[in-house]
C-alpha positions as CSV (number, residue, x, y, z in Angstrom):
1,X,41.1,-28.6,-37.6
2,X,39.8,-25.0,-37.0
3,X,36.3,-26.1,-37.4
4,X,36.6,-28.7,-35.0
5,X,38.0,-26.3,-32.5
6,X,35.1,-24.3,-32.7
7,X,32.9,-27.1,-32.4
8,X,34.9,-28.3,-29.2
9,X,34.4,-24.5,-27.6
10,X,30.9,-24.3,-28.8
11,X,30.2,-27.3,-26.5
12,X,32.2,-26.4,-24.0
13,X,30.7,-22.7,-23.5
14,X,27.0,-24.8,-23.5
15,X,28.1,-27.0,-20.6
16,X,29.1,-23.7,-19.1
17,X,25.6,-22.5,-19.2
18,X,24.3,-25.7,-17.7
19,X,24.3,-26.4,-13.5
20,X,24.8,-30.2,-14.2
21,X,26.6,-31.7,-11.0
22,X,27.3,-28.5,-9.7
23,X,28.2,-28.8,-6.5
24,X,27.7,-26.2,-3.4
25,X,29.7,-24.5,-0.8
26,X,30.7,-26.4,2.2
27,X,30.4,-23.1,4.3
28,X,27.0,-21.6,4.6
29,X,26.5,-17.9,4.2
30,X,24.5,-15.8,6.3
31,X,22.1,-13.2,4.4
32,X,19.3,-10.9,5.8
33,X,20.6,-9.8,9.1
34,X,21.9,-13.3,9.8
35,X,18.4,-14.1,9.8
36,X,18.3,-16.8,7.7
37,X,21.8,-18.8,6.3
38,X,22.0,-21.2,3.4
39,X,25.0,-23.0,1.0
40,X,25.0,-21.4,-2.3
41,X,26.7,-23.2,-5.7
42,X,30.1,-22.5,-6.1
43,X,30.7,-19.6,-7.9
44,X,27.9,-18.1,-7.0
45,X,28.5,-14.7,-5.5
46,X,26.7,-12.8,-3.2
47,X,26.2,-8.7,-4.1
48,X,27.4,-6.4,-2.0
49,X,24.9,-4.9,0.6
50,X,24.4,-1.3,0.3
51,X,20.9,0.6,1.6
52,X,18.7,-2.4,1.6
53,X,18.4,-5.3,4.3
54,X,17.1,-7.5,1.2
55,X,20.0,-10.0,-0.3
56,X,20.8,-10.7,-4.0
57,X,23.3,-13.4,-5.6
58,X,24.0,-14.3,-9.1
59,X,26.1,-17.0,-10.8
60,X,27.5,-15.9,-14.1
61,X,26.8,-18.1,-17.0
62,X,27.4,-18.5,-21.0
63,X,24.9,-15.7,-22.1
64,X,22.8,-16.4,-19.1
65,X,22.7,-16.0,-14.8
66,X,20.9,-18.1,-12.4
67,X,19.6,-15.6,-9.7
68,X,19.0,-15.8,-5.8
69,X,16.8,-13.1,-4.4
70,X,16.0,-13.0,-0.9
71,X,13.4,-10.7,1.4
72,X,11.9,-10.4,4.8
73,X,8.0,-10.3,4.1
74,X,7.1,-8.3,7.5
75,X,4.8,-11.2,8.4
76,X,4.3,-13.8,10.5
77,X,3.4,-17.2,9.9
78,X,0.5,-18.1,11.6
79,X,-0.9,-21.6,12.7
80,X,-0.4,-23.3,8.8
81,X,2.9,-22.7,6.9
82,X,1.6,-24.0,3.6
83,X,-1.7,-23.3,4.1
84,X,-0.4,-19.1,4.3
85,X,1.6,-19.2,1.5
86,X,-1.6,-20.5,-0.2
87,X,-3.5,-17.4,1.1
88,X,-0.6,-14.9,-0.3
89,X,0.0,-16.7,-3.7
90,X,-4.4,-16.4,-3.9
91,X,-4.5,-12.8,-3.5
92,X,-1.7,-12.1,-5.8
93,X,-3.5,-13.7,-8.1
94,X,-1.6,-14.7,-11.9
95,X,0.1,-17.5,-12.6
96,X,1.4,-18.0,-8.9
97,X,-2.0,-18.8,-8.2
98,X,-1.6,-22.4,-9.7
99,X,1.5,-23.2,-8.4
100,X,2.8,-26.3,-6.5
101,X,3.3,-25.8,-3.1
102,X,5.0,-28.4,-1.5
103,X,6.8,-29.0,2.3
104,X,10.5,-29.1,2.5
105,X,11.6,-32.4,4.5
106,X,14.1,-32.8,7.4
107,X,15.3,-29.0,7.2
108,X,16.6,-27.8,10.9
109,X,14.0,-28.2,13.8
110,X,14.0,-24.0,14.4
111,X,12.5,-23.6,11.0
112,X,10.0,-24.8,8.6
113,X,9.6,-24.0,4.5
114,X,7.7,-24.8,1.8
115,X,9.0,-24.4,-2.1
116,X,6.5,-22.8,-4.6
117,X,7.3,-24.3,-8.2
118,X,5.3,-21.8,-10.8
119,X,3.6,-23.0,-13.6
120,X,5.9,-23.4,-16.9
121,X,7.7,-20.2,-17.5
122,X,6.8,-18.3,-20.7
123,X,9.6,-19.1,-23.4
124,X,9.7,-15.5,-24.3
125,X,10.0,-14.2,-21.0
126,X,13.4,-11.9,-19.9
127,X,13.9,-13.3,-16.6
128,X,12.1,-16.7,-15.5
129,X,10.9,-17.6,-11.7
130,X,11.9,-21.5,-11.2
131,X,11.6,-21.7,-7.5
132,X,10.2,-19.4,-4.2
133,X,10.8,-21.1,-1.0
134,X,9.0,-19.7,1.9
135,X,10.5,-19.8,5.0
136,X,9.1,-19.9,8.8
137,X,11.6,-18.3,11.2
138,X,12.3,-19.4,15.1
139,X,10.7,-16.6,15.7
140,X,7.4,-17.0,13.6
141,X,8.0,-14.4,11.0
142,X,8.2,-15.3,7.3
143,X,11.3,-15.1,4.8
144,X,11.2,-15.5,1.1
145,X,14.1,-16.9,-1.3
146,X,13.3,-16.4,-5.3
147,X,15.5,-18.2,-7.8
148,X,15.3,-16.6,-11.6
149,X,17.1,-17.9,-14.6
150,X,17.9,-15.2,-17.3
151,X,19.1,-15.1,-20.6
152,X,20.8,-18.8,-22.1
153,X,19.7,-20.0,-18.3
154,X,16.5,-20.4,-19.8
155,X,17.3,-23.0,-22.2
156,X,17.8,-25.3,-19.2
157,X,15.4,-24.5,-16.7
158,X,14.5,-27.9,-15.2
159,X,17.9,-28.3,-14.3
160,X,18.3,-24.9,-12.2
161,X,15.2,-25.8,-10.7
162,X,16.7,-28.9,-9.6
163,X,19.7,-26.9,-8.4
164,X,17.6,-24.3,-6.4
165,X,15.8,-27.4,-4.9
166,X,19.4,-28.4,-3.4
167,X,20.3,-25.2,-2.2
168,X,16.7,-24.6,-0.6
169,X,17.9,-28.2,1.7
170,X,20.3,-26.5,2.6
171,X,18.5,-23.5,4.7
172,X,19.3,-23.3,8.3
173,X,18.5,-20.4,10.7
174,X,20.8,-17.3,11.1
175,X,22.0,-16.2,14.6
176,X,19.3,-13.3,15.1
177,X,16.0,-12.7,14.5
178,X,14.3,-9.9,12.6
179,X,15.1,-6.3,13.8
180,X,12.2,-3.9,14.9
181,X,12.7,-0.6,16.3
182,X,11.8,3.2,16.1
183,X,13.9,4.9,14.1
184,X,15.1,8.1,12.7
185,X,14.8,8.7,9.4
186,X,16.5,11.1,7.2
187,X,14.8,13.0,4.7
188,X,16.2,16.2,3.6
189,X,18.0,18.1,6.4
190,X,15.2,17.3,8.8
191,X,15.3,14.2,10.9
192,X,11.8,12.4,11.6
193,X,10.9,9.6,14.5
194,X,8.4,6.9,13.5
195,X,7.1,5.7,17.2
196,X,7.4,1.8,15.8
197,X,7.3,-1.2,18.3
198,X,8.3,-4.6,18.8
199,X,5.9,-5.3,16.1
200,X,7.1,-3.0,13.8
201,X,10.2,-2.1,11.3
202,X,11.2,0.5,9.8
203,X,12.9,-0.4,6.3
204,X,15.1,1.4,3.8
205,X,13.8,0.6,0.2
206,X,14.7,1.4,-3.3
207,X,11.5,3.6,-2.7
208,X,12.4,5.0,0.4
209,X,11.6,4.5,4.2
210,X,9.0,1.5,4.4
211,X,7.4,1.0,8.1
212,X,6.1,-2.3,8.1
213,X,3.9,-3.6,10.4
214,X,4.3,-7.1,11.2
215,X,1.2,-8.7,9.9
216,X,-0.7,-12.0,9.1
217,X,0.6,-13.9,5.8
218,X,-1.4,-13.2,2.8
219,X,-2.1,-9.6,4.1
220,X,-0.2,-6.0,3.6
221,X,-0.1,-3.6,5.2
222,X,2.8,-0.6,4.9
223,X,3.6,3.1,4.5
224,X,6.5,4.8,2.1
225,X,8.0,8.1,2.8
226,X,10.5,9.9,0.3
227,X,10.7,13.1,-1.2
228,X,9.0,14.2,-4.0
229,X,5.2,15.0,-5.6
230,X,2.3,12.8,-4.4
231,X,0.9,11.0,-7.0
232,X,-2.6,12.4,-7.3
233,X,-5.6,10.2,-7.6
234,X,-9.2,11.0,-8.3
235,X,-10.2,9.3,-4.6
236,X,-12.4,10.3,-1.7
237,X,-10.2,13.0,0.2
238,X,-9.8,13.1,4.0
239,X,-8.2,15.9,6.3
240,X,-5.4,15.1,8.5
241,X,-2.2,16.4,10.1
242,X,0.9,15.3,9.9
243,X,4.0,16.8,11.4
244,X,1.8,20.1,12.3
245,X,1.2,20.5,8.7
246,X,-2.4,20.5,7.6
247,X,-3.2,17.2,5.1
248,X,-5.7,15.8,2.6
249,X,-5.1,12.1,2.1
250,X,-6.7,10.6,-1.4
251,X,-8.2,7.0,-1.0
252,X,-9.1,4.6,-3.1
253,X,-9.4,0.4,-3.4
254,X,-9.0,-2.2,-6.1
255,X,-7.7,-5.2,-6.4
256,X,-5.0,-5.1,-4.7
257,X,-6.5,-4.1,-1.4
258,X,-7.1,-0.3,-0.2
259,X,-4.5,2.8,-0.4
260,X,-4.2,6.4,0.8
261,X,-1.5,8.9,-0.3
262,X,-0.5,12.5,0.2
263,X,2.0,14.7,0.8
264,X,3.6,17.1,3.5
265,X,5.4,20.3,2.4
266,X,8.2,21.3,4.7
267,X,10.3,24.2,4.4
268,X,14.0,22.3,3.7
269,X,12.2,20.0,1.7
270,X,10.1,19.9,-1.7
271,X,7.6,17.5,-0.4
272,X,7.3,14.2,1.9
273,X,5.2,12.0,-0.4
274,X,3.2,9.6,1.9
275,X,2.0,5.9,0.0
276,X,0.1,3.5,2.3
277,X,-1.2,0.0,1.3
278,X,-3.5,-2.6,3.1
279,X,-5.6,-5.5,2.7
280,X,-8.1,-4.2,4.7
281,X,-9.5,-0.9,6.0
282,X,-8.8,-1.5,9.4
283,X,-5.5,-2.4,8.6
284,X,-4.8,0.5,6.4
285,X,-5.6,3.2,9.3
286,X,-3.9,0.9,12.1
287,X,-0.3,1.8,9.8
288,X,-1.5,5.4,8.7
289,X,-2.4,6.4,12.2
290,X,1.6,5.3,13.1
291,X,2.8,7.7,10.1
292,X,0.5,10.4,11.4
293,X,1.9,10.3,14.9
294,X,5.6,10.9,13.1
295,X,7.3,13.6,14.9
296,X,10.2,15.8,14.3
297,X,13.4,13.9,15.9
298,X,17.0,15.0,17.0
C-alpha cells in the first residue's frame, strides 16, 4: 500500500510540473509603466518592482519554473514589425538567428507583435528560451516579453510554449506610453543632469544609470554611468571633458558594433566609469556627445 502511495504522489508532483489545461487570469495585469498589459496563468506571480522599470514573473513548479521576463528595448519600430525583429535577431547573431518569426493574429488594433520561437533548446541547458514576443506600441516603440523554462520545466517544453503562445493573445496596451525625460541622477553625494529629450530615457539598471536613445530596431545605441574603475582597453584614445574634468575615452569595434569607455574622478567619489555602445559611429558619438554635455544638477 505504501508503494502505491508513492507511486500516486510521484504522478501527482509530475502533473504539477506540467502547464496542461492551465488556465489564465481573467484580470489582466499591467507591467512596464502600464505600458504594456497581458493575463498571466494562475499562479503565476509577478516580482516585486524595486530599481528597475523592467518586469519579471515566475510560476513555481515540481523542481522546475516557467519564467516571464519583460523589457522596453529603447527602439522604435519602423515601417516593418517582423521585418525589424528580423534585422535585430541577424545582428545578434547565434541561434536566434534561425528562429521562426511569425505575426500574432487579431491582438488589439493599438498594437502589433510578432512571437520568435528559437530553434530546439539545448537539453543540457540551465534555463531554456521557448518564446520572445515582440511587441509594437501605440506609440511606435518596441517591447519585448521572454518566456524561459528552468529546471523539471524542461522536460516539457512544447507544452509551455503552447502556454506562452496563449498568454502572448492575450497582450493589450497599457494606459501610458514610454517615459522620457531629463533626469537627475545620483551617484555618490553629487547629483548630475543628463540634458535628454523626448527621444530619450534615462534608465536605472542592474549596471547603473542607462541613457538610452530611442533608436531604429536592430540598432544600439546607449551610455552606462556608475561608480567604480573603467575597464581599460588597449583602443585608440581620444581627449574629452566631462563635467570640467579632463578625459581620454578608449575606443574600439567588433562584432557587436563600436564602444568607448572612460572614467571621471570626482572628489566625493572614486570614479564615474563611463561605457557607451553603438551600431554605428555616428550613432555612438550622437549618445556620447549627450553624456559629455552632463552637468552638475541641484
Amino acid at each position: 500500500m505504501r508503494a502505491l502511495f508513492v507511486l500516486c504522489l510521484l504522478i501527482a508532483n509530475r502533473a504539477e510540473a506540467r502547464p496542461v489545461g492551465r488556465a489564465l487570469e481573467r484580470t489582466p495585469v499591467s507591467i512596464l509603466g502600464d505600458h504594456v498589459a497581458l493575463q498571466l496563468p494562475i499562479g503565476m506571480e509577478l516580482a516585486p518592482a524595486l530599481w528597475t522599470p523592467d518586469a519579471r514573473a515566475e510560476l513555481e513548479v515540481d523542481g522546475g519554473r516557467f519564467v516571464m521576463i519583460a523589457y522596453e528595448t529603447y527602439q522604435h519600430v519602423g515601417t516593418d514589425l517582423r521585418a525589424g525583429v528580423l534585422a535585430e535577431l541577424r545582428r545578434e547573431g547565434g541561434g536566434l538567428a534561425h528562429a521562426r518569426v511569425t505575426a500574432i493574429p487579431d491582438l488589439d488594433d493599438q498594437i502589433d507583435a510578432v512571437t520568435v520561437h528559437p530553434p530546439l533548446p539545448a537539453a543540457t541547458a540551465d534555463q531554456n528560451l521557448v518564446l520572445a514576443v515582440y511587441i509594437a506600441s501605440s506609440d511606435a516603440t518596441v517591447q519585448v516579453i521572454a518566456f524561459y523554462v528552468v529546471g523539471s520545466a524542461r522536460d516539457a517544453t512544447a507544452e509551455w510554449t503552447e502556454l506562452a503562445e496563449r498568454v502572448a493573445q492575450t497582450i493589450r496596451p497599457g494606459k501610458s506610453d514610454l517615459q522620457t525625460y531629463a533626469g537627475l541622477l545620483h551617484l555618490g553625494q553629487r547629483h548630475m543632469r543628463i540634458a535628454c529629450h523626448d527621444d530619450c530615457a534615462i534608465r536605472i539598471s542592474d549596471a547603473g544609470y542607462q541613457v538610452r536613445p530611442i533608436v531604429g530596431l536592430g540598432h544600439t545605441q546607449l551610455c552606462t554611468l556608475d561608480d567604480g574603475p573603467a575597464p581599460r582597453r588597449r583602443a585608440t584614445r581620444r581627449s574629452a571633458q566631462i563635467l570640467g574634468r579632463d578625459v581620454i575615452w578608449n575606443e574600439w569595434s567588433d562584432a557587436d558594433g563600436v564602444h568607448a569607455a572612460t572614467s571621471v574622478a570626482l572628489d566625493d567619489v572614486e570614479e564615474i566609469r563611463i561605457a557607451c555602445d553603438a551600431t554605428s559611429r555616428e550613432e555612438l558619438d550622437a549618445v556620447r556627445a549627450v553624456v559629455e554635455a552632463m552637468t552638475f544638477g541641484n
